[in-house]
mmCIF file of the N, C-alpha and C atoms, coordinates in Angstrom:
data_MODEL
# 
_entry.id   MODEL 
# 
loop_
_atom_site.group_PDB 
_atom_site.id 
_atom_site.type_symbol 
_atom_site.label_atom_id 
_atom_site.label_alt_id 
_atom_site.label_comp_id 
_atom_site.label_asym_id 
_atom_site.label_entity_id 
_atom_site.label_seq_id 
_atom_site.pdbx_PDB_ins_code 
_atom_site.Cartn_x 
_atom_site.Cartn_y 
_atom_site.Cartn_z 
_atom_site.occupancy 
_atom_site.B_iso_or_equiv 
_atom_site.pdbx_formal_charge 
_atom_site.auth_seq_id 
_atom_site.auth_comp_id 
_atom_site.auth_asym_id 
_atom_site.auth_atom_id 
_atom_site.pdbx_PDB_model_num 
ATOM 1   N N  . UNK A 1 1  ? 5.859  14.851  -14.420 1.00 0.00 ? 1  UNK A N  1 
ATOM 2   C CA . UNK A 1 1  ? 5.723  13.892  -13.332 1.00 0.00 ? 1  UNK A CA 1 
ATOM 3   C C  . UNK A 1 1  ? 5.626  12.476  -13.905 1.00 0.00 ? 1  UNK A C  1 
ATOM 4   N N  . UNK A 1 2  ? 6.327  11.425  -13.066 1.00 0.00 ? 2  UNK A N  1 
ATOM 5   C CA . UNK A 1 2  ? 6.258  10.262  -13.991 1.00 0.00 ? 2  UNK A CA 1 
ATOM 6   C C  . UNK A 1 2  ? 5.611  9.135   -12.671 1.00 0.00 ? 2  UNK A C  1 
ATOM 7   N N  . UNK A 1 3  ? 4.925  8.784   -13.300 1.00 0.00 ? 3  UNK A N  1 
ATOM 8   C CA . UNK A 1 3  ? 4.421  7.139   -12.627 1.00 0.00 ? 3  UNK A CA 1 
ATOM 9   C C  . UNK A 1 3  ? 4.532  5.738   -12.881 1.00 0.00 ? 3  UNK A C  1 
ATOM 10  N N  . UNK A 1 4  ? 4.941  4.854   -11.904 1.00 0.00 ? 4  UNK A N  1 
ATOM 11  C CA . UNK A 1 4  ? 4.960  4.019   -12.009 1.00 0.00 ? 4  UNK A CA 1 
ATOM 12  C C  . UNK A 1 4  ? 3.845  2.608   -11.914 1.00 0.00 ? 4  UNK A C  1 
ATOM 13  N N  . UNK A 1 5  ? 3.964  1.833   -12.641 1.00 0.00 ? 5  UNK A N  1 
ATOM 14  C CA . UNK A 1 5  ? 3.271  0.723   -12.410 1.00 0.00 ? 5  UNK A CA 1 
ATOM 15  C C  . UNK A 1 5  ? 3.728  -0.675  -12.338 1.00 0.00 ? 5  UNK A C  1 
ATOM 16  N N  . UNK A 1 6  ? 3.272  -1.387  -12.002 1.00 0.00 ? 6  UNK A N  1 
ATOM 17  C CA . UNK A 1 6  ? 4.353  -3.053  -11.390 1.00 0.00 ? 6  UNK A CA 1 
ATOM 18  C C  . UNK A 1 6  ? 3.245  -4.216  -11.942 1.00 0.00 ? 6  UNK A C  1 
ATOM 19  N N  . UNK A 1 7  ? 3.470  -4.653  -12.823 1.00 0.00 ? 7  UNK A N  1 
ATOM 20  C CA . UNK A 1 7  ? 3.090  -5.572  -13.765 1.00 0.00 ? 7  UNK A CA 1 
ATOM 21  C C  . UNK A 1 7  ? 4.251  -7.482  -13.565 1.00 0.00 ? 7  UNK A C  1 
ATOM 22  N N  . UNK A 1 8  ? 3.174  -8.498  -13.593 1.00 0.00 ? 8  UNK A N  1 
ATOM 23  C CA . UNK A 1 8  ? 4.179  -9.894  -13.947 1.00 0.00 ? 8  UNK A CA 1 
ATOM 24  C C  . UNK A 1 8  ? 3.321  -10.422 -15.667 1.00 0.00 ? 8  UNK A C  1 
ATOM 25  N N  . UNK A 1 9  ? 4.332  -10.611 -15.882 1.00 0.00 ? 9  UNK A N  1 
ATOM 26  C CA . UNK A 1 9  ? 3.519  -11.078 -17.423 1.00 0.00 ? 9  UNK A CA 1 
ATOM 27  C C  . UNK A 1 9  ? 4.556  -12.830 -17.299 1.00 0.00 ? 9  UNK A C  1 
ATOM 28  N N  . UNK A 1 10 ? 3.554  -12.993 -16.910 1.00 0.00 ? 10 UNK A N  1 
ATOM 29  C CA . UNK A 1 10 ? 3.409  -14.859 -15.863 1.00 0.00 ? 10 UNK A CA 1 
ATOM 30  C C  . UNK A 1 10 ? 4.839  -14.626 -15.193 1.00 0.00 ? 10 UNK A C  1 
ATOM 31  N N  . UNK A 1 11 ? 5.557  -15.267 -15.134 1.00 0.00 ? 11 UNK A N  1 
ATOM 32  C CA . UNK A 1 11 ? 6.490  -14.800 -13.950 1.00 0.00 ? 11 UNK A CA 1 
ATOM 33  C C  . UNK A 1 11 ? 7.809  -13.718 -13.971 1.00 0.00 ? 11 UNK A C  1 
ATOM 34  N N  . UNK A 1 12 ? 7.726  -12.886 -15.084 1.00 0.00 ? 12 UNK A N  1 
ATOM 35  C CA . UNK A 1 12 ? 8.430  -12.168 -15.234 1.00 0.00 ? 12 UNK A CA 1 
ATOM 36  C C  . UNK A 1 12 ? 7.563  -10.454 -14.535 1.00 0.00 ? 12 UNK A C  1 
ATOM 37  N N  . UNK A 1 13 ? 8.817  -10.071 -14.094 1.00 0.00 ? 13 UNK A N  1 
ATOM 38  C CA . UNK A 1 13 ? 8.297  -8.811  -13.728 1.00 0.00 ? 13 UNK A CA 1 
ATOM 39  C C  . UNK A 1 13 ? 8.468  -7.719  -14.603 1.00 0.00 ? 13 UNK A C  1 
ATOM 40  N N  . UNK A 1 14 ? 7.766  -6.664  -14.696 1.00 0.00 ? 14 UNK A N  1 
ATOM 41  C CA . UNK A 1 14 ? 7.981  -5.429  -15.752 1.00 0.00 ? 14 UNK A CA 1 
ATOM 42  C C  . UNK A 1 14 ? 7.512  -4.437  -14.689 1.00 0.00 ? 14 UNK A C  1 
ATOM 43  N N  . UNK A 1 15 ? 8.096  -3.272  -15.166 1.00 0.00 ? 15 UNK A N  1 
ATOM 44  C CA . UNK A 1 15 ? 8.030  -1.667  -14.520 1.00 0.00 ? 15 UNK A CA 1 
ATOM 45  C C  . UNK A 1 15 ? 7.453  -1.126  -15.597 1.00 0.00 ? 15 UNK A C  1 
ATOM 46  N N  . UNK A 1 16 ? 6.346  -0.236  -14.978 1.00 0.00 ? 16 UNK A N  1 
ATOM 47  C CA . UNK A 1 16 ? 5.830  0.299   -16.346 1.00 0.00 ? 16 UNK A CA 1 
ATOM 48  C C  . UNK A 1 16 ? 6.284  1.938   -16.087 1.00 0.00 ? 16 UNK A C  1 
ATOM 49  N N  . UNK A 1 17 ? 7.203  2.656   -16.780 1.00 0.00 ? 17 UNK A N  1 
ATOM 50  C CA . UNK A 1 17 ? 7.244  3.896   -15.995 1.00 0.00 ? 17 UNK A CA 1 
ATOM 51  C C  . UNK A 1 17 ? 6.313  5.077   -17.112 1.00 0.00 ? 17 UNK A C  1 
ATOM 52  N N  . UNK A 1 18 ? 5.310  5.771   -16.642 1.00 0.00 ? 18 UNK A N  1 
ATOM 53  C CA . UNK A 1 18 ? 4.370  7.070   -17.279 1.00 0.00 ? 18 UNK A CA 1 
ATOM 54  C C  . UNK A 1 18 ? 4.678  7.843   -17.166 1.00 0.00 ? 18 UNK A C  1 
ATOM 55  N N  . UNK A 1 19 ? 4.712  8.685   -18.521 1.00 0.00 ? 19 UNK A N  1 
ATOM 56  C CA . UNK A 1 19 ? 5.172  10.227  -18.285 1.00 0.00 ? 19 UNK A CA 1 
ATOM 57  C C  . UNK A 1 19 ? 4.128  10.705  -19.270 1.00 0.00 ? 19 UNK A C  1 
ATOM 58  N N  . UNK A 1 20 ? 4.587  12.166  -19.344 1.00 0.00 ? 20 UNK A N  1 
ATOM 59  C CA . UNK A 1 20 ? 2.821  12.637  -19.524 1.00 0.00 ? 20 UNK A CA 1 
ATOM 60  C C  . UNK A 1 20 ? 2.682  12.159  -20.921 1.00 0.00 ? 20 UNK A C  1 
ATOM 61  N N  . UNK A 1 21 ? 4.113  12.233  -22.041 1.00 0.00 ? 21 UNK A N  1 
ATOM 62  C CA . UNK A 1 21 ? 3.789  12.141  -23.225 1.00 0.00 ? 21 UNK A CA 1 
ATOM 63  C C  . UNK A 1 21 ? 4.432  10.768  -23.847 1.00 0.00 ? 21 UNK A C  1 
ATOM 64  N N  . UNK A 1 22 ? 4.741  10.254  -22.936 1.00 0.00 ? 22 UNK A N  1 
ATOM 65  C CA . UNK A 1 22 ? 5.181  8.699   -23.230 1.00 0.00 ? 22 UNK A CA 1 
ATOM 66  C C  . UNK A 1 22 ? 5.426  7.540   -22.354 1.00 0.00 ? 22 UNK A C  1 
ATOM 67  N N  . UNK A 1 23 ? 5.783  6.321   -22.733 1.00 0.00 ? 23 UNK A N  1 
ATOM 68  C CA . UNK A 1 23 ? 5.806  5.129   -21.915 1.00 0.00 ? 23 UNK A CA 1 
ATOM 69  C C  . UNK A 1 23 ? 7.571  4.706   -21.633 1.00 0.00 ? 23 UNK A C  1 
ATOM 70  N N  . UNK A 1 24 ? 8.228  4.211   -20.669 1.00 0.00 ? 24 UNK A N  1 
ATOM 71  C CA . UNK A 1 24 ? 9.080  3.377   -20.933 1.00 0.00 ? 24 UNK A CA 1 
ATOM 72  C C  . UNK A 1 24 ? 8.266  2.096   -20.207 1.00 0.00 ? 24 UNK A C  1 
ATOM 73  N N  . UNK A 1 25 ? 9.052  0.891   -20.462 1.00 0.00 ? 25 UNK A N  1 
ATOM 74  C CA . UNK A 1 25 ? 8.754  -0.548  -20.120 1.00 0.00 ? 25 UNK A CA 1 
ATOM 75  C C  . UNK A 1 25 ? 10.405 -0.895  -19.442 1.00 0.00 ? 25 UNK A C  1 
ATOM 76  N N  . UNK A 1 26 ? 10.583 -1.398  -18.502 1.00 0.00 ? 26 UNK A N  1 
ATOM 77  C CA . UNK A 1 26 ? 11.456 -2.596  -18.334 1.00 0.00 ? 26 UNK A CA 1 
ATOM 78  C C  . UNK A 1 26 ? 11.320 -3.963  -17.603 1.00 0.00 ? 26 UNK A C  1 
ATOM 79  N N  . UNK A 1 27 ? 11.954 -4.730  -18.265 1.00 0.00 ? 27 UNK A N  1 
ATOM 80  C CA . UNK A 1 27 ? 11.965 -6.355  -17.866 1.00 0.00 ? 27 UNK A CA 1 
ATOM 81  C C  . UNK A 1 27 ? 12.737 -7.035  -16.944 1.00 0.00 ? 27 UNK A C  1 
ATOM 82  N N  . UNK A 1 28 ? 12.070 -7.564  -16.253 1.00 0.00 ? 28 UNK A N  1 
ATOM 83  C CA . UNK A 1 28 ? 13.389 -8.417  -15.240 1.00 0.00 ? 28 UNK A CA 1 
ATOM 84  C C  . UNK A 1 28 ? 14.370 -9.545  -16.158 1.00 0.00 ? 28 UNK A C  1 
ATOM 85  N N  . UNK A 1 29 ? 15.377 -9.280  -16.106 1.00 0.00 ? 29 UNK A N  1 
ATOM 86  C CA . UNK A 1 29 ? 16.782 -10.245 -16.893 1.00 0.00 ? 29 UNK A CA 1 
ATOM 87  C C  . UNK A 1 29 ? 16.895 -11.560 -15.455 1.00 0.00 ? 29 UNK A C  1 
ATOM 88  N N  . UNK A 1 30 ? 16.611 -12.424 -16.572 1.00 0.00 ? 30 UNK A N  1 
ATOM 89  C CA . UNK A 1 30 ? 16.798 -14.048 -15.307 1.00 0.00 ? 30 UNK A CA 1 
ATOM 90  C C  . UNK A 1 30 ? 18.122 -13.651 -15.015 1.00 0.00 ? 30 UNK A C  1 
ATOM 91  N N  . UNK A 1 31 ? 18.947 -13.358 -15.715 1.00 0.00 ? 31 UNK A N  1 
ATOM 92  C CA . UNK A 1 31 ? 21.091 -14.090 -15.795 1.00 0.00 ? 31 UNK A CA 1 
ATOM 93  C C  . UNK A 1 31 ? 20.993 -13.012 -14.942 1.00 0.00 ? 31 UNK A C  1 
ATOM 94  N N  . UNK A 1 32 ? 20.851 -11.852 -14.188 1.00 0.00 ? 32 UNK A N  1 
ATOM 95  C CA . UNK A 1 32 ? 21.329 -11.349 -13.663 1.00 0.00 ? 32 UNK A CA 1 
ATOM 96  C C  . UNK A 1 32 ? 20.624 -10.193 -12.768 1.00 0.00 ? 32 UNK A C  1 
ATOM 97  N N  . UNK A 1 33 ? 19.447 -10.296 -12.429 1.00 0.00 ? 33 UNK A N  1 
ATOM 98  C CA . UNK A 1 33 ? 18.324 -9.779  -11.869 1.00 0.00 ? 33 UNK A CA 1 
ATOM 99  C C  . UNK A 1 33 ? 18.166 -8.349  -11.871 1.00 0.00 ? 33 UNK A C  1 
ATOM 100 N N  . UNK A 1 34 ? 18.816 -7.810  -13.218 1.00 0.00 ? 34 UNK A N  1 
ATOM 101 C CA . UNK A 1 34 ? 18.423 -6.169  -13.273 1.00 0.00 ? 34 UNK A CA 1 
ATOM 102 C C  . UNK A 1 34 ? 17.042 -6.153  -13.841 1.00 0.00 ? 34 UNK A C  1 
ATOM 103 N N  . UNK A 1 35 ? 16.987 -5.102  -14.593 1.00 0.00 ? 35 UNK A N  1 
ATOM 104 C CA . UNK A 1 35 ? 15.836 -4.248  -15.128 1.00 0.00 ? 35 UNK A CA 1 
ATOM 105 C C  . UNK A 1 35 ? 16.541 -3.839  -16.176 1.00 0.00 ? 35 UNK A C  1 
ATOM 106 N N  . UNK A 1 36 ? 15.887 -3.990  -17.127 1.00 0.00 ? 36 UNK A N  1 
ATOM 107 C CA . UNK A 1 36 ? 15.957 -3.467  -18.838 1.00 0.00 ? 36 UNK A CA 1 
ATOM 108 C C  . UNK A 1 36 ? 15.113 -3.301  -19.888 1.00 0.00 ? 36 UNK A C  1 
ATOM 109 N N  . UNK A 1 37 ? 15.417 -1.737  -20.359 1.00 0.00 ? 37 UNK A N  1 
ATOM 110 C CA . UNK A 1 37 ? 13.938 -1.077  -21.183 1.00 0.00 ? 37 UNK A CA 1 
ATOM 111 C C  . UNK A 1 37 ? 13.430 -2.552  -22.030 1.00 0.00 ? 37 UNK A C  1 
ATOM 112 N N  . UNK A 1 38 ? 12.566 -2.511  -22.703 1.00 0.00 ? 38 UNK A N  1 
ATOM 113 C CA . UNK A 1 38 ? 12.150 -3.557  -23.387 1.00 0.00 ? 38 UNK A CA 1 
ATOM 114 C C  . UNK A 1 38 ? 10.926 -3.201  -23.624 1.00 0.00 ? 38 UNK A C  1 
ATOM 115 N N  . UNK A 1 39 ? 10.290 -2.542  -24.259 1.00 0.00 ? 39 UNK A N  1 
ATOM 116 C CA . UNK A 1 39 ? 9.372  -2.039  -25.218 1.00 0.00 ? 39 UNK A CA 1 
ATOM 117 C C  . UNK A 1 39 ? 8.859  -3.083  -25.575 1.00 0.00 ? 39 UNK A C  1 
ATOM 118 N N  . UNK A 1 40 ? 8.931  -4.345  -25.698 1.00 0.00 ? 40 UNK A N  1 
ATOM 119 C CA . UNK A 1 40 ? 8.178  -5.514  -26.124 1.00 0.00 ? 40 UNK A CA 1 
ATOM 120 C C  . UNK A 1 40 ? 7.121  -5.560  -25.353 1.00 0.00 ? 40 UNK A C  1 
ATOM 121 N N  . UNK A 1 41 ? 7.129  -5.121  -23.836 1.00 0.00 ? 41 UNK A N  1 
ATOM 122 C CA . UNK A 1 41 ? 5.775  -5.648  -23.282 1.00 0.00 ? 41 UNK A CA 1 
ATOM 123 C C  . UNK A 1 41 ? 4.816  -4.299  -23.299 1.00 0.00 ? 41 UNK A C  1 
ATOM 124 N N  . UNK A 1 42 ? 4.735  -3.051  -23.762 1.00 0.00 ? 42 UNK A N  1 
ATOM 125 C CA . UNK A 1 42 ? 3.639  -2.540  -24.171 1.00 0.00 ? 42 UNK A CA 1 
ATOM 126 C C  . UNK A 1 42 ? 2.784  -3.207  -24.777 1.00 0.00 ? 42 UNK A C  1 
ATOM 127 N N  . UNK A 1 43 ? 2.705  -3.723  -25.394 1.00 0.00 ? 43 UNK A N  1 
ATOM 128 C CA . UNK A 1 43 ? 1.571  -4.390  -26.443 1.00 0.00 ? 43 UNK A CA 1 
ATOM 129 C C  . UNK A 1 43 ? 0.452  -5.599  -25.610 1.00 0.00 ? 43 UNK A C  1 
ATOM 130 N N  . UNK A 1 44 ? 1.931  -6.120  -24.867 1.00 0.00 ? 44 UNK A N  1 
ATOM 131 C CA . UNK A 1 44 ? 0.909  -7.073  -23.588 1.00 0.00 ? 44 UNK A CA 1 
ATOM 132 C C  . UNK A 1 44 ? 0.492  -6.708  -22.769 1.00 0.00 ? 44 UNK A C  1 
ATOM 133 N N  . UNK A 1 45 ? 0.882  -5.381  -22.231 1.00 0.00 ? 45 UNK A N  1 
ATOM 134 C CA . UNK A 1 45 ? 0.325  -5.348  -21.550 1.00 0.00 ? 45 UNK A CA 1 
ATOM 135 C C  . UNK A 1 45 ? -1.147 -4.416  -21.425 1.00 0.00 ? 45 UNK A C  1 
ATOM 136 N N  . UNK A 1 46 ? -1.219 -3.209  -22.797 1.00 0.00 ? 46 UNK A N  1 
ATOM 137 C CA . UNK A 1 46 ? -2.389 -3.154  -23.254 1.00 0.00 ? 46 UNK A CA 1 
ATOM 138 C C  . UNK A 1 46 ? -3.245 -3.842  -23.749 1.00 0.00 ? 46 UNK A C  1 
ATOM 139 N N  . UNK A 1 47 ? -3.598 -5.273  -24.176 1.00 0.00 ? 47 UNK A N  1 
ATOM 140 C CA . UNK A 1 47 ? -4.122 -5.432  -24.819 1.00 0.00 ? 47 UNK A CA 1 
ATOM 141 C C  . UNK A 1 47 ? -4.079 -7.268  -24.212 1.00 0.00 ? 47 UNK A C  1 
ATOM 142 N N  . UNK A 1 48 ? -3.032 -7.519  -23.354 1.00 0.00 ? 48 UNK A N  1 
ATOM 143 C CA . UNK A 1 48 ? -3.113 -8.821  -22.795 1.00 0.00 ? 48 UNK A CA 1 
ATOM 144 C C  . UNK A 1 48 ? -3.787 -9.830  -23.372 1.00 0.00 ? 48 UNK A C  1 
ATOM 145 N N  . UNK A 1 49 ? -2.954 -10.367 -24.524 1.00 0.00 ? 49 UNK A N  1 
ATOM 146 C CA . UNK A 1 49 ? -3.394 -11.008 -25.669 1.00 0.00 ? 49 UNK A CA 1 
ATOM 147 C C  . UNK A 1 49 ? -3.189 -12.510 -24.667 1.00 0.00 ? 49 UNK A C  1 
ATOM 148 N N  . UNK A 1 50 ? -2.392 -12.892 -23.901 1.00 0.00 ? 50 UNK A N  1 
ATOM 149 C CA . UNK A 1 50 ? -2.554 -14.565 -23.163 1.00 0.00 ? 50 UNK A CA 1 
ATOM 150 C C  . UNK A 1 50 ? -2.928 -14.658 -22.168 1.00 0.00 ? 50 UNK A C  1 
ATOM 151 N N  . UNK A 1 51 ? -3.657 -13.417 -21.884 1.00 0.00 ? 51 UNK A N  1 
ATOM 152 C CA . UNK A 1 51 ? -4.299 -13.212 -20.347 1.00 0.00 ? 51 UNK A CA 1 
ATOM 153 C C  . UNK A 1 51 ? -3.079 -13.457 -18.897 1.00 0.00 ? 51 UNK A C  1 
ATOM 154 N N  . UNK A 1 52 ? -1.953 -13.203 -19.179 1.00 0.00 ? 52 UNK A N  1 
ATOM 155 C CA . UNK A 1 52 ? -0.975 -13.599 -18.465 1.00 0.00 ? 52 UNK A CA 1 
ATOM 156 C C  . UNK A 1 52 ? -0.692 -12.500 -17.524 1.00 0.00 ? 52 UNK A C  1 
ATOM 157 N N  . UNK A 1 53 ? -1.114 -11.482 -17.408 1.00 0.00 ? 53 UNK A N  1 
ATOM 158 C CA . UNK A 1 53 ? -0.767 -10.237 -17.218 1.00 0.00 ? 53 UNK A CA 1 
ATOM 159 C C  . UNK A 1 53 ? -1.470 -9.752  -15.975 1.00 0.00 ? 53 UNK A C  1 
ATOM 160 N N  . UNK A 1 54 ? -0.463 -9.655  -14.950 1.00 0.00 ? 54 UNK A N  1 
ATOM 161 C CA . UNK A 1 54 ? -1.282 -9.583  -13.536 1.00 0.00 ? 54 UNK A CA 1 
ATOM 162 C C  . UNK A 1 54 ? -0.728 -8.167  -13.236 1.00 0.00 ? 54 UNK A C  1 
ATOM 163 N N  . UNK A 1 55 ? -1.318 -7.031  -12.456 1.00 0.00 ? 55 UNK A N  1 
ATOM 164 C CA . UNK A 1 55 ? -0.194 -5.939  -11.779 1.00 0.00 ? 55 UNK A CA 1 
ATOM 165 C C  . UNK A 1 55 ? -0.817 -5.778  -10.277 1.00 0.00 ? 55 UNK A C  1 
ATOM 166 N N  . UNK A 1 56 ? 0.572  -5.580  -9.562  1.00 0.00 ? 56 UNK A N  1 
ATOM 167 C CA . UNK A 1 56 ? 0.495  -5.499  -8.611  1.00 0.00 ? 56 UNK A CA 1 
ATOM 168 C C  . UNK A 1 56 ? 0.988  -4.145  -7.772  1.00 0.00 ? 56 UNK A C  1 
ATOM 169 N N  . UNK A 1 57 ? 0.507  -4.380  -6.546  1.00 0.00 ? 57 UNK A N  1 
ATOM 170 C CA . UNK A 1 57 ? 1.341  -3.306  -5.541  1.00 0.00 ? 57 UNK A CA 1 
ATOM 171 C C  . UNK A 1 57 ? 2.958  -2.917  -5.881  1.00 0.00 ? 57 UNK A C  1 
ATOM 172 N N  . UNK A 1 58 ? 3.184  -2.165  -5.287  1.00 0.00 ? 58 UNK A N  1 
ATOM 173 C CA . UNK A 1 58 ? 4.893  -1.767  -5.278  1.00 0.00 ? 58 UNK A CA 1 
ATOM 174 C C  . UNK A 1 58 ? 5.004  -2.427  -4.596  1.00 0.00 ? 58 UNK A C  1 
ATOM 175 N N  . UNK A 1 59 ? 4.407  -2.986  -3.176  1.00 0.00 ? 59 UNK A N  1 
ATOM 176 C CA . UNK A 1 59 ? 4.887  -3.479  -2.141  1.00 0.00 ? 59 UNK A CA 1 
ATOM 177 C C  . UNK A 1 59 ? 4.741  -4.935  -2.521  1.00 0.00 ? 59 UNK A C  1 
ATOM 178 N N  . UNK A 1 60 ? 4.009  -5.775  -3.196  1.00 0.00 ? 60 UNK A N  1 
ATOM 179 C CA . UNK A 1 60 ? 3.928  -6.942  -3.614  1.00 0.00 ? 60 UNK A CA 1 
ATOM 180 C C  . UNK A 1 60 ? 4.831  -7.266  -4.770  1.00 0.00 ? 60 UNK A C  1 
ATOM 181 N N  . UNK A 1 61 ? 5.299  -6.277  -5.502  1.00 0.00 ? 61 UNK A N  1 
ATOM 182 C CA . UNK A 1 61 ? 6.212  -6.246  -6.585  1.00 0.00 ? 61 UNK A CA 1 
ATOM 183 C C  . UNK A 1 61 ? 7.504  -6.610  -6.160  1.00 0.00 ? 61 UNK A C  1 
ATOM 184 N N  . UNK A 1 62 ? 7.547  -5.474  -4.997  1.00 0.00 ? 62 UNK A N  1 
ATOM 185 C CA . UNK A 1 62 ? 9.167  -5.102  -4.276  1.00 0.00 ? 62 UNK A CA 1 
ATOM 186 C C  . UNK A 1 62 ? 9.741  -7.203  -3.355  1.00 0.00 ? 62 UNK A C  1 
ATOM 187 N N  . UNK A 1 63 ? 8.857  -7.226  -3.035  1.00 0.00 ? 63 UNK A N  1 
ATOM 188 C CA . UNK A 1 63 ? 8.952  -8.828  -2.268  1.00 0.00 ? 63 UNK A CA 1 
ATOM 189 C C  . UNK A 1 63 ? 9.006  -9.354  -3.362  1.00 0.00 ? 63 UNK A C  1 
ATOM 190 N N  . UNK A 1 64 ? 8.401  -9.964  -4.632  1.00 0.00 ? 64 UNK A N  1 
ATOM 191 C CA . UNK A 1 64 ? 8.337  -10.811 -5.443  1.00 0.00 ? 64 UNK A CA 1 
ATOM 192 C C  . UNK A 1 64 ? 10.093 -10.640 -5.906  1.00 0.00 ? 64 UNK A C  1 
ATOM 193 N N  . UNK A 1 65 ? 10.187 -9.868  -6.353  1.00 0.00 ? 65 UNK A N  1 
ATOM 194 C CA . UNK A 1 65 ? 11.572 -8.947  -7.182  1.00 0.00 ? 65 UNK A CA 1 
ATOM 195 C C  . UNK A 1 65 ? 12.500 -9.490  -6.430  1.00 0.00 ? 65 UNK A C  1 
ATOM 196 N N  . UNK A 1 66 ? 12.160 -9.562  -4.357  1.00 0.00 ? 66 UNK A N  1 
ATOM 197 C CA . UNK A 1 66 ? 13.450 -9.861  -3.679  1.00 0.00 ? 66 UNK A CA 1 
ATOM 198 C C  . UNK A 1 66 ? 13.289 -11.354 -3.771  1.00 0.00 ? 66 UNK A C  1 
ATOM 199 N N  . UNK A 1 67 ? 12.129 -12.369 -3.906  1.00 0.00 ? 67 UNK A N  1 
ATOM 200 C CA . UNK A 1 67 ? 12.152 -14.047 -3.453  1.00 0.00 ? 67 UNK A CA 1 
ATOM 201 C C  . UNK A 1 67 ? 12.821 -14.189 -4.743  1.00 0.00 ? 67 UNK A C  1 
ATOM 202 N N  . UNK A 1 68 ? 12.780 -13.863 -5.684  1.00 0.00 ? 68 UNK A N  1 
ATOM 203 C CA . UNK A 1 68 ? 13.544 -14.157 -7.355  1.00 0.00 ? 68 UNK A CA 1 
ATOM 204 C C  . UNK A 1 68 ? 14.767 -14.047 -7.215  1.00 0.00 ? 68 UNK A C  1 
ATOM 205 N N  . UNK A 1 69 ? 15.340 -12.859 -6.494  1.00 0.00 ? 69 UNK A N  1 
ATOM 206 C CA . UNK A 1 69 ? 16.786 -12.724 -6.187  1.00 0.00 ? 69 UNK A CA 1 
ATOM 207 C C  . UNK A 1 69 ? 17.311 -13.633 -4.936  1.00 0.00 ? 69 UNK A C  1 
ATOM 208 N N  . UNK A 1 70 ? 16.805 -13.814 -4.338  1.00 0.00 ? 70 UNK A N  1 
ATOM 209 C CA . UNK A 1 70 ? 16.907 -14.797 -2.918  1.00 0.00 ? 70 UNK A CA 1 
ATOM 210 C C  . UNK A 1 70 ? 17.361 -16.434 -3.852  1.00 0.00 ? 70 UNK A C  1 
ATOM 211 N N  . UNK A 1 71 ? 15.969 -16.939 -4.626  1.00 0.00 ? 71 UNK A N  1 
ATOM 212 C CA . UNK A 1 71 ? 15.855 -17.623 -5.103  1.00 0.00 ? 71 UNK A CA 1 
ATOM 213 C C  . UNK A 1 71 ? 17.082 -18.283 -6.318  1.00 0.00 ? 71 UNK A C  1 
ATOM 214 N N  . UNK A 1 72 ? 17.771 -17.158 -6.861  1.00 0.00 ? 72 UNK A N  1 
ATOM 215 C CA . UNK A 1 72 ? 18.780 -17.061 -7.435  1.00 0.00 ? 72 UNK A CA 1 
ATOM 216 C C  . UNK A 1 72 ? 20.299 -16.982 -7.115  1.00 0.00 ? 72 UNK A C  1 
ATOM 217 N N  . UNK A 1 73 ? 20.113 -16.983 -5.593  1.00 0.00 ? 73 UNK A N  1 
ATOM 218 C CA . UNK A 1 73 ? 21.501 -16.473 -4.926  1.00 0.00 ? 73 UNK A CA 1 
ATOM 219 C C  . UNK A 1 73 ? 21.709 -14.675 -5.453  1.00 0.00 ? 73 UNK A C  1 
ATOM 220 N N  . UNK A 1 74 ? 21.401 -14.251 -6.119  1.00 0.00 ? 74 UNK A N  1 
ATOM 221 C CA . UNK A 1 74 ? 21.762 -12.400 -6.551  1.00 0.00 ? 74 UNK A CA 1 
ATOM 222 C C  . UNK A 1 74 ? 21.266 -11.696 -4.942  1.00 0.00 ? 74 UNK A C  1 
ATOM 223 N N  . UNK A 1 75 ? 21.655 -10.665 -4.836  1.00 0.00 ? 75 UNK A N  1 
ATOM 224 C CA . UNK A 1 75 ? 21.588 -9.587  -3.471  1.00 0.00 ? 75 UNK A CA 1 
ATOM 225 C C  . UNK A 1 75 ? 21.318 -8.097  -4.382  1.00 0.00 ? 75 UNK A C  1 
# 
């Protein structure tokens, strides 16, 4: 079973996805508003070394994710 979590590490968004015996991470890409693994933000986000690191609802995630794409012209 895998879980999710919805993290901004200051205005970038990350997906944290849990599974029983490991982590993936992905990052929101400015140029083009996907999602991509990026293992870089484990570390911030355990251990939130610039205190930057907020998580939120799915449902507060899911809106933020769409004003960025709005904000960008992307659909």
């Amino acid at each position: 079973m895998m879980e999710k979590k919805y993290y901004l590490s200051g205005l970038r968004p990350i997906i944290r996805e849990i599974y029983s015996d490991y982590e993936v991470y992905y990052s929101f890409q400015w140029n083009d508003a996907t999602f991509k693994q990026d293992m870089s933000y484990m570390h911030e986000i355990y251990y939130d070394p610039s205190g930057d690191i907020q998580e939120l609802t799915e449902k507060e995630f899911e809106a933020y994710v769409e004003k960025l794409k709005k904000d960008k012209g992307i659909k």
